[in-house]
Every structure is written in structure tokens, then in C-alpha cells.
N, C-alpha and C positions, 0 to 999 in steps of 0.2 A: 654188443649189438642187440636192440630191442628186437624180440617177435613178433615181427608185421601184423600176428592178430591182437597185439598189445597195444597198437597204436590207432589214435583217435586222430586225424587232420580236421578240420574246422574252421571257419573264417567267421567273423560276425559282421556283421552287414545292417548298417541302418539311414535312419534318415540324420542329417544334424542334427545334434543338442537331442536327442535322445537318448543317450546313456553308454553308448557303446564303451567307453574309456573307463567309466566310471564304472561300468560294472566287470570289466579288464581287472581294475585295479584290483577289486574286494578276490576276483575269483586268484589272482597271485598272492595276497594277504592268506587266503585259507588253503592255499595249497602249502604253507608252511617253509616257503623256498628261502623266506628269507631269517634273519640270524635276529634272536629276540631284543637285542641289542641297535639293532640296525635302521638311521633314519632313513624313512619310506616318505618320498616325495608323491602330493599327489598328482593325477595324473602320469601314472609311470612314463606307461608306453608311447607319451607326447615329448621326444627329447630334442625336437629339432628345435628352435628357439622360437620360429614365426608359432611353430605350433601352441605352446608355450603362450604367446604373448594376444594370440588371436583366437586362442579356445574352443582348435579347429584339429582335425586331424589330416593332414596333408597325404604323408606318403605311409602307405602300408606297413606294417610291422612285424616282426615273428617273433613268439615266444613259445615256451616251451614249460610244462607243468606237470608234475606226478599226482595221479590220485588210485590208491593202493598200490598196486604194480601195473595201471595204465599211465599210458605216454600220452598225454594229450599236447599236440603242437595247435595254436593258437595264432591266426592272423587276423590283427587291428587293421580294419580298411578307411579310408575318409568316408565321410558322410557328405558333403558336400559335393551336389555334382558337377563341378565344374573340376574334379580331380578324380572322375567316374574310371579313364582309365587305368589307374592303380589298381579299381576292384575288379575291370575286366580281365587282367594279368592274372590277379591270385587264384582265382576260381578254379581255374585247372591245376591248382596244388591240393585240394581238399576234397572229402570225401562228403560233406557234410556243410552246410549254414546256418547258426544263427540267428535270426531275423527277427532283429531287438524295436519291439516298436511301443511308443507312448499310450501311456491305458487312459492318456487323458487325451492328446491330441488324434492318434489314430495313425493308419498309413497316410503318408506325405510324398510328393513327385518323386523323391529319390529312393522311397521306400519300392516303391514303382518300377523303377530304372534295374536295380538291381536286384529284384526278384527275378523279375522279368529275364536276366539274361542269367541265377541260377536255374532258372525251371527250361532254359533251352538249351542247356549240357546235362539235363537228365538228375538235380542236386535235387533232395527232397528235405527241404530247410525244418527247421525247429524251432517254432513261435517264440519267443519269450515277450511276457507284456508287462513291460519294466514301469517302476515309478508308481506301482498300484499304491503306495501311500499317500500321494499325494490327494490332497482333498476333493479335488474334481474330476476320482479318475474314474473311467467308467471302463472295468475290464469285458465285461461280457459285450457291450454295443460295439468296441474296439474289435473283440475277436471276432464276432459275427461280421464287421466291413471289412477281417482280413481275409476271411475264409472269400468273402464277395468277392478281392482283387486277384487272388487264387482263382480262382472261376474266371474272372476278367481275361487275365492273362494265359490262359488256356491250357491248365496246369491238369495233369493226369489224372486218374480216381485213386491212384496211389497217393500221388503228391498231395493232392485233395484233402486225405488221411494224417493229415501231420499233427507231430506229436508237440505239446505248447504245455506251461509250464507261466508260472507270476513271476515276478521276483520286484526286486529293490535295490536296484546296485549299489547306491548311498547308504542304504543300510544296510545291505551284506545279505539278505536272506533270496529264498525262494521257497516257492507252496506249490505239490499238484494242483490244489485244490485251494481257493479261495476261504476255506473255516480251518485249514491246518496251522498249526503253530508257527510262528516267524519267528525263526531259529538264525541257521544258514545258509550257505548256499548247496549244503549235501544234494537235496533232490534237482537239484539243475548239474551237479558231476555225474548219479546215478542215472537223468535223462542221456546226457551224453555219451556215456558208457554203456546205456542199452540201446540207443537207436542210430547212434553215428556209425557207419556201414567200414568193417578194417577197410587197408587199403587194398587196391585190386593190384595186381603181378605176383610174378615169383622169382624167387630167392636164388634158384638152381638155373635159369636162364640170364644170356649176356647181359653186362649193363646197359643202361638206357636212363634218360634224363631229358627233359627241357630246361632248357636257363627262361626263368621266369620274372626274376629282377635281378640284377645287379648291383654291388657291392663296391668299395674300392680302401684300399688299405696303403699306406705309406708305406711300408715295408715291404707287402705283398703286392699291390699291386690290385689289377681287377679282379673282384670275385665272383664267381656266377652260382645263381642261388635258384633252386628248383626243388622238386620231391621226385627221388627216387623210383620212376616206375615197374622197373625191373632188375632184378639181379644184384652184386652190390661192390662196394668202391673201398679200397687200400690207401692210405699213405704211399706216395712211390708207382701206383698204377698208371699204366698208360691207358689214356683215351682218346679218341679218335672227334673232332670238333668239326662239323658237317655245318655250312652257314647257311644264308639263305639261297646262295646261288652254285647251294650243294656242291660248294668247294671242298677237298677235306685236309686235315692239318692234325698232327700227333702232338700231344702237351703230355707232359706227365705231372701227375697230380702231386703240389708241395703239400700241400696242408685242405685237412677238412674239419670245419666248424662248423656247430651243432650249438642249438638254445637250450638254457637254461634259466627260468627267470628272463631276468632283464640283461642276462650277464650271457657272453657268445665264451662256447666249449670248443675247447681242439678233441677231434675225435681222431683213433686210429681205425676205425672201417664205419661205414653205414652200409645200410639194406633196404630192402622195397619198404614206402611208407615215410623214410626218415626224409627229413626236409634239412636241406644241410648247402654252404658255400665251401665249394671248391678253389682252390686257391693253384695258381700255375698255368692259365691260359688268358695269357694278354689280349689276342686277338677276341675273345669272347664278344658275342651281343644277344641282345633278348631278340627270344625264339631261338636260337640254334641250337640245332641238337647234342649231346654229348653221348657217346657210344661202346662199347667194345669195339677195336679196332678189329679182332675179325666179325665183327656179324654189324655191319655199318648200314643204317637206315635213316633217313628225315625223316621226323616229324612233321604233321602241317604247322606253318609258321601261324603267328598269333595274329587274328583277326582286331583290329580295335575302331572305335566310331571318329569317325572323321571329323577334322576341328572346325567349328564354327565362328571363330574371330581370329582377327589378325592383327598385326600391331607393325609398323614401321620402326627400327633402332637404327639408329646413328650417331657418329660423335656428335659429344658436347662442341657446336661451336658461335656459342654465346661468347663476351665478352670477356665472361667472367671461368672460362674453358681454364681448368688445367691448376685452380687456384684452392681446391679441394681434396681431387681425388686423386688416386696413385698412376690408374691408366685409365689413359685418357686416349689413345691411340685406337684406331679402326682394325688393326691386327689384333692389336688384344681385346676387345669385342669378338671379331672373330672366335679367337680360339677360346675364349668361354663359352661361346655360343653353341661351337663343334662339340667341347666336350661333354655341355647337357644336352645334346643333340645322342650322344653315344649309351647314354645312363636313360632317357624320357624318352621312350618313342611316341605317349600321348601329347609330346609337343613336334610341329614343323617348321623347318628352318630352311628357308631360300635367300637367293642370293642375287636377286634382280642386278644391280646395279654395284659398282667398289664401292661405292659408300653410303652404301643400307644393306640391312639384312630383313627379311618378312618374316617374325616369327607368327605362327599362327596357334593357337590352342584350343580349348570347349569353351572357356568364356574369361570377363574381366578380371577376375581374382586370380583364377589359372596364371595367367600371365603378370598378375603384378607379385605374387609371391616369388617369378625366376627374375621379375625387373629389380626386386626389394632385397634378393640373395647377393648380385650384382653388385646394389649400392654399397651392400654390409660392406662386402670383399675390397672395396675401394674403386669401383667404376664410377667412370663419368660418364653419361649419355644423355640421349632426345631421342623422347617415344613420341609419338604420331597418338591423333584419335582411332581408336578401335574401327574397327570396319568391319560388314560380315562377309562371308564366302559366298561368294554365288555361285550354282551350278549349272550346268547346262544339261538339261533331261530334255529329251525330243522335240530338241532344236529352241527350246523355251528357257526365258532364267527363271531359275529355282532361287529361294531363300530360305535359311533355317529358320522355325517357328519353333516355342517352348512353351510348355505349359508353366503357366505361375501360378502360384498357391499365394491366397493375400489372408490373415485375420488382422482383423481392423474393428475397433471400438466402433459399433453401429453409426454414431454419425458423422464417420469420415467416408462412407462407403461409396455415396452418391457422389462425390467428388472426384475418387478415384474410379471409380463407372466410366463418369466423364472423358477425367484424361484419358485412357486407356483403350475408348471406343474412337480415342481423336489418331492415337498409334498403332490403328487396326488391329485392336484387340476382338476377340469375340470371346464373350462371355457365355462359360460351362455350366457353373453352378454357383449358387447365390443362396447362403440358408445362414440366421442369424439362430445364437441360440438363447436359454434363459437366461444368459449373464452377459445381455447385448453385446455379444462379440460375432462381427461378420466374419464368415466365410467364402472368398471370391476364389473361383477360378475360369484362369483365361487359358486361349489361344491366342500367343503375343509374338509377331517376328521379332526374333533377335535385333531387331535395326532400332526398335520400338524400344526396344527395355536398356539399350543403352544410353545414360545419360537423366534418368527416371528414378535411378534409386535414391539420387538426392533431396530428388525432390519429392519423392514418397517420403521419406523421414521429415520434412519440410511437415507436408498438408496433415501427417497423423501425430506431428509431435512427438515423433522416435517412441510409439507407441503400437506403432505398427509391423509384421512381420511379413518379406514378402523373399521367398522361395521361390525358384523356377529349375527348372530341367530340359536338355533339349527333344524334341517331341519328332519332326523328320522337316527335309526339305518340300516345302511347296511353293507354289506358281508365285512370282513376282506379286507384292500385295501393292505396289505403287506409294507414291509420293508421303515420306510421316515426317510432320512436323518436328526440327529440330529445335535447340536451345531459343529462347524467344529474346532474351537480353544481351546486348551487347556487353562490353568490356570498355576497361579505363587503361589507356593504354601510357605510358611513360614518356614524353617526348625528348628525356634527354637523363645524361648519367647522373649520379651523386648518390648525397644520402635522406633519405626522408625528412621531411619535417613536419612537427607537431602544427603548427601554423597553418599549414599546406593541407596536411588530413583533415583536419578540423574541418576547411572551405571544400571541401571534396566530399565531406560527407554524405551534405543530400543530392550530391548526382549518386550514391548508388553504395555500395558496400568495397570495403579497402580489404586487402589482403595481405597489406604490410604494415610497418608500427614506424614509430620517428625514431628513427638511426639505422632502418637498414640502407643496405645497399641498393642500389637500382641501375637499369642500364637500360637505353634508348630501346624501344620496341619492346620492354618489359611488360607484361599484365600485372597491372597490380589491383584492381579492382572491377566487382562487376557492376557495370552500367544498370541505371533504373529504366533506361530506353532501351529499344530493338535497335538501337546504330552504336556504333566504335567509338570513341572518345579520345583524342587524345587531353593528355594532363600535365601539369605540372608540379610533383609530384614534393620537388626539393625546393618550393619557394619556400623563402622565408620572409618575415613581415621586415617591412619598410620601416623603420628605426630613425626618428627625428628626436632634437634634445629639448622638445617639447612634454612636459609632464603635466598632467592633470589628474584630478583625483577622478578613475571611472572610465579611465578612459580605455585603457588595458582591462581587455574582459578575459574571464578564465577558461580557460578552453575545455569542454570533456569529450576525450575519446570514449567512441565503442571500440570493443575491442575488435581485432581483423580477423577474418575467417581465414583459418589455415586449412591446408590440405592435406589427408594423408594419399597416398600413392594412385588407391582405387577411385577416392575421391576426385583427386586430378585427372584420372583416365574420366572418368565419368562424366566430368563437364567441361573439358576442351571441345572446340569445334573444329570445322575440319583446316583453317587456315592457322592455328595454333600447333605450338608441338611442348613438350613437358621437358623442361630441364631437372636430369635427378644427377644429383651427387650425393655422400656419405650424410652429409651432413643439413644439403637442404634441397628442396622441390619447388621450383620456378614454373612460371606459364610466362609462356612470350609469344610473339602473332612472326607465323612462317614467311609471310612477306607482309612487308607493312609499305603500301604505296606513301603513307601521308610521311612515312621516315625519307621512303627514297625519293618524293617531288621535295622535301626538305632538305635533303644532300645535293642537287641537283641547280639547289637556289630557286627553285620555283616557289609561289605562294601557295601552301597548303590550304 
């Protein structure tokens, strides 16, 4: 069992694509954990596959590293705020953050978010100002705006005080000082080890824990994962599991597992500081206490911010229902739903009606990463367009507002101004710099920013970057312009044809190719007009035994715009809903009148 003045807790915390992983990685490479033989994938601590494949960190991580006879335990958080609740979780495991920010771009809205809520549990973070080799990086302008958002956010004279450090996670080093030799990353383990504060409890009083996330093991079962605050824990010991409605329940502990690397250790004891999964309490959920069964106390359960968007789920009952995936049934929905309902408390799950569930989360990605885990696993479904939460504060409706961070090639700026003053935006700051790259930032309700990010990558030419964070709920901001084009809608089943798209082309853009599938009410393309369109989508040319030379012209398609998941959240409206299965992503219209006066025998 390590001595609690031996251990270092630590979280690292940043904005996206700032380096956080990257520089994870280098500091596991020179802590020497691994075997000189051994291939070392990059991005370690990214194993979940979306993470992987999206270049994103989703859910929190733990690792664990030696440097001389200190324990340094190590938590990778997402950067992305739209998965903020995993970082508001960790934070009360560590003693210390962190706080990795671009020496070229600066603090960013989520750099913001999560300072902001370590400087109000009393953390006193540690700068690091990563990527200073990058050619346009400007360390000193960068530390001076952060010391400013320090100030901003109304950080102590202590906190004020913090200790900062260069580094390079790509290439492995760090400098006190901007003229010292770029070496390794020694002077960022020796920061660590002199200003990361041990852990506070002791050793000689009863155990105590919060379960802080959640684990789950096919053999074991659930496992709940927290730091030790006091006193310490046996293989075989009984504890005492106190929930929210300080119910209490006795489990005795099967097994405790401890980081190592990348690789989880069976421990036979821990102590105040260690950060470890317990194994043996099924009823387990984040936030409940774990105890000495005689000295039985609750902790305050965890506070987290309230979700901002919501999504309708229901079965696939398209046509084409049940000819992909494995479950396809409203019970099994359900019970996937219940069970990331048990493991994510930054996601909510009701239950309006038997056949729909409301899941709500912080925003669109949030929610298509648990619709995209679904699909993997073999679900069928129909998601709804996003919608936001409204509140009701003194007697008024509220709506969430967020701030968006935009750089944009100077002369996209004035177009985006535009759009954005049309979806009650108001514009913060506006500064371009010597290498004409704008920097915007709004105050944008969330009703405004959904359905926009397609069309931002549209007007900049996928040249532009645009970040947001949620900011609070305020006063109803009235009526914002939704999608401005209609849809081509499918008037009847079969399979595409070449002939057919060709003649369809200049109403508007296709979404499918000659042979696939289609079924009555399908979207298969968007309209160049503000109205609905139906098509016909499977004609084929009229064929006479008439030959002439010229007469047969050659047809050239463009190619169809396909959708990935976020994509299709983002441009449905609200009388459409998104067919996902494993294999493919459908848009179809939730009532289509011109289908039902066509079933009906009426003239459309």
C-alpha cells in the first residue's frame, strides 16, 4: 500500500485538439511502464473506438504512473463540451489540474467551462502551454490571456499564484523556462511532484469513498471507482453502500483494482489517495457513498449541469424495419436505454409515452455518440430532430444560450456575422489577426446553432472552426429562422435509377445513387425550393426499337451527399425523423399528407 504522502491525483483538463492525449501519451512512454519490446499505439488512452475513429476523447480515463517512488494517478477528461459532465465527475477525485492550453491558439470556451468549475472546489491548477513549437505559437501573449480568464473567473490570490511550465507533447519535452534545453518531460514530473498538494484524510480513521464512475466486468459484474478519502479497504472487507435516498445495504468487497499504465492491477488493500474499483456491490450508482459499516455517513450526492437538448427515440417503423438489425423491438430500446441510464448520469431518460423514450443530453454530438453505440450493437431506430429544453424561471420561458468561438479565413466573416445576427446571435468579439484569420465570438441560443454547423462548413469551405459551450438559461429570444429548402420526397417503393437521378438533378441535390433501395415517404433529396417535392425517383427511360445515331445521350451523375449520424441530426426538420440501423441512415417525412390523400385516392 503506497504512503498517501507518496501520491500525486491529477486530472488534465483542456479545450479539444489541444494536446491533452498527446501529451498523456509521451508522459506513459517516459515513465518507462512499458516493456522495450512492446508495440505502443498512438493515442493510448483513446480505446473506446468512436474515440478512435473521431479524434475526440469521450469518456474519462485512469491511469496510473511511477516517477522515482511517487504514484502519480492520472485522469484523461474529454475536451469537448458537449461530454463536460465526465469532467464535472472527476474533479472531486484529484488533488490538483493540469490545465493544457495552445501557445498558439490561447484559452478556448471549454478551457473556460472547466477552469471555472476547478477554481470553485478550491483546485489550484498548473498551466502547462503545450505546442510552443509550433511556428505561430505565441507563449507569453497566451499565458498573459490566461492569467486574464484566472482574474475573470474570480480565482483567489493564491490560485492567481500558479505554477506553469512549456512543453510539447508531440515531441516529448518540457522547459521552466522558455531558453532551457528541450530534452524531456523531467521538469513537468518534478512540477508535479513539488506543487500537486498529497491527498487530504487519514489512514487510522473508518473507510469512506464516493463512487465517482462506474465500471462493469462480465465476470464481476459492476464496479464502482472513486479515491479513497479516508482510512483503507481489504479484499473480503465489508462495506456499508448508503444511496441517494440514504438507503443502507452491506456488500463485501470481491476484488480491488488499481492502474497501472494502461493495464488495470488486482490489489489486496488500498489507502487514503489510491484511486481504485471495487468489485462486489451490484446495487452500486454514481454518487453513493461507500463506508465502514460502523461509522456510516452520506456524502453530498454529485451536483452536474443540466442537459440542454433532447431527442425523441422510437422503433424503426419504416418499411424497411427489421431487415438490418438484430433488435428491432421497443423493449429492447428500452432496456439499452435503462442500462446507459444506470452507467451516465450527464444523460436523461423519460418515458412520455410506450413508444418513445426523451432522451436529453448537453448537445448534438452528446447524443449521437450513445445513438452511434446503439447502431454498432445491432439496433434499429427513429430519432426525432433535436429540440431544446425550456425552463420556466419566474413564470417566463427560459432557453439555453452558448457561447461560440468561430476562426474563419477573413473573408468568410461577414457572412457568417450575417447568418448569425438572423439566429439571435450577438456578437462578443470580433479581432482578425496578421495572417487574416477572424476571430468571432457569439452569444447564440442553442435553437440557433442547431442545424448551422452544416452550413458553416458550406460558406467557409471546411476551412472554418466553430466551438461552443453552454453559457445559462435566458429569457425566451423569439421566432429563428429554420432550414430554408425543402426536400425531394419519394412517391412510391423500388430501386433507384440512373435515368431518374440524372432528370432530378436540377431540382436540387440527391442523397442516393442508381440501385438503391427506396420506400414511399423516403427523403431522398434536398429541394433547390423552400417547398416539399414529391419524385419519382425509380423511373426508367421509355425504351422504343427505334435507334438513331445521338439519340441516347450519356448521362453524368454527381455524386449524393451522404450523411453521417450528426449530419442527419443537424438537417432534419421537425416533420422528418432519421432512420439508423447498423448499416445505413435514412431521412423520411413523419407524416407525409401528399402520401396519405395518394392512399386515400384523392388527387395530390
Amino acid at each position: 500500500m503506497q504512503d498517501p504522502k507518496k501520491i500525486r491525483n491529477i486530472a488534465i483538463i483542456a479545450h479539444i485538439d489541444h494536446g491533452k492525449t498527446t501529451l498523456l501519451d509521451s508522459l506513459l512512454k517516459q515513465s518507462n511502464i512499458f516493456r522495450g519490446n512492446e508495440v505502443v499505439p498512438e493515442r493510448i488512452m483513446d480505446s473506446y473506438d468512436q474515440e478512435r475513429e473521431r479524434g475526440i476523447t469521450i469518456f474519462a480515463k485512469h491511469t496510473s504512473i511511477y516517477y522515482n517512488d511517487y504514484k502519480i494517478n492520472i485522469i484523461d477528461t474529454p475536451g469537448h463540451a458537449d461530454f463536460s459532465g465526465e469532467v464535472e465527475r472527476i474533479l472531486g477525485m484529484v488533488n490538483c489540474v493540469l490545465l493544457l492550453v495552445d501557445a498558439q491558439d490561447g484559452p478556448m470556451p471549454q478551457t473556460r467551462f472547466v477552469l471555472s468549475k476547478s477554481l470553485q472546489i478550491g483546485l489550484k491548477p498548473i498551466v502547462i502551454l503545450n505546442k510552443i513549437d509550433r511556428p505561430h505559437a505565441d507563449p507569453d501573449r497566451v499565458l498573459n490571456e490566461t492569467f486574464d480568464l484566472f482574474a475573470e473567473l474570480g480565482a483567489t490570490d493564491d490560485q492567481l499564484d500558479f505554477a506553469y511550465c512549456y512543453a510539447s507533447g508531440l515531441s516529448g519535452f518540457a522547459q521552466k523556462h522558455l531558453d532551457d534545453p528541450r530534452v524531456d518531460l523531467k521538469p513537468l514530473f518534478e512540477l508535479i511532484i513539488e506543487k500537486v498538494p498529497s491527498p487530504l484524510g487519514d489512514i487510522g480513521k473508518p473507510f469512506l469513498m464516493q463512487v465517482l464512475t462506474l465500471g462493469y466486468n462480465d465476470f464481476l459484474g459492476r464496479q464502482a471507482c472513486g479515491r479513497i478519502l479516508n482510512g483503507k479497504i481489504a479484499k473480503g472487507d465489508t462495506v456499508t453502500l448508503v444511496n441517494k435516498d440514504a438507503k443502507e445495504s452491506r456488500h463485501r468487497i470481491g476484488k480491488i483494482e488499481g492502474h497501472l499504465g494502461i493495464q488495470k492491477i488486482e490489489m489486496d488493500r488500498a489507502g487514503v489517495g489510491d484511486i481504485v474499483s471495487l468489485s462486489g456491490i451490484p446495487e452500486v450508482m454514481l454518487g453513493d457513498t461507500l463506508c465502514d459499516p460502523n461509522n456510516v455517513v452520506q456524502l453530498p450526492p454529485i451536483k452536474l449541469e443540466e442537459p440542454t437538448v433532447s431527442i425523441d427515440v422510437s422503433v424503426n417503423s419504416s418499411p424497411f424495419a427489421g431487415l438490418d438489425g438484430q433488435h428491432v423491438t421497443m423493449n429492447k430500446l428500452r432496456d439499452r436505454l435503462e442500462q446507459e441510464q444506470r452507467s451516465n448520469i450527464s444523460l436523461k431518460f423519460d418515458f412520455p409515452t410506450q413508444d418513445i423514450i426523451t432522451v436529453s443530453g448537453r448537445g448534438e454530438l452528446h447524443l449521437a455518440v450513445l445513438i452511434e453505440a446503439m447502431r454498432r450493437e445491432g439496433h434499429e431506430l427513429s430519432i426525432s430532430k433535436p429540440r431544446v429544453i425550456i425552463k420556466k424561471i419566474g413564470g417566463e420561458d427560459h432557453e439555453p444560450i452558448e457561447r461560440v468561438h468561430i476562426e474563419v479565413p477573413e473573408e468568410y466573416s461577414g457572412q457568417i456575422i450575417e447568418e448569425l445576427s438572423k439566429r439571435k446571435g450577438e456578437l462578443q468579439m470580433l479581432n482578425t489577426d496578421e495572417h487574416k484569420i477572424t476571430r468571432l465570438e457569439f452569444l447564440l441560443p442553442t435553437r440557433g446553432l442547431i442545424g448551422y454547423r452544416n452550413k458553416f462548413l458550406t460558406i467557409t469551405r471546411g476551412l472554418g472552426i466553430l466551438t461552443s459551450i453552454f453559457e445559462s438559461f435566458v429569457p425566451f429570444k423569439g421566432s429563428i429562422p429554420g432550414r430554408t429548402k425543402g426536400v425531394m420526397i419519394s412517391n412510391g417503393p423500388g430501386k433507384t435509377n440512373g435515368y431518374a437521378c440524372f432528370n432530378l438533378q436540377e431540382r436540387g441535390q440527391l442523397f442516393v445513387s442508381p440501385g438503391d433501395e427506396v420506400y414511399e415517404g423516403m427523403v431522398v433529396g434536398e429541394h433547390s425550393r423552400d417547398n416539399d417535392l414529391m419524385v419519382n425517383v425509380t423511373k426508367g427511360k421509355q425504351l422504343t426499337n427505334v435507334r438513331a445515331s445521338g439519340s441516347d445521350e450519356n448521362i453524368v451523375l454527381e455524386p449524393p451527399r451522404t450523411f453521417t449520424l450528426e449530419q442527419a441530426i443537424d438537417f432534419i426538420d421537425d416533420d422528418e425523423l432519421i432512420e439508423v440501423t447498423p448499416r445505413f441512415i435514412r431521412l423520411r417525412k413523419r407524416l407525409l399528407k401528399e402520401v396519405d390523400r395518394k392512399r386515400s385516392g384523392a388527387k395530390a
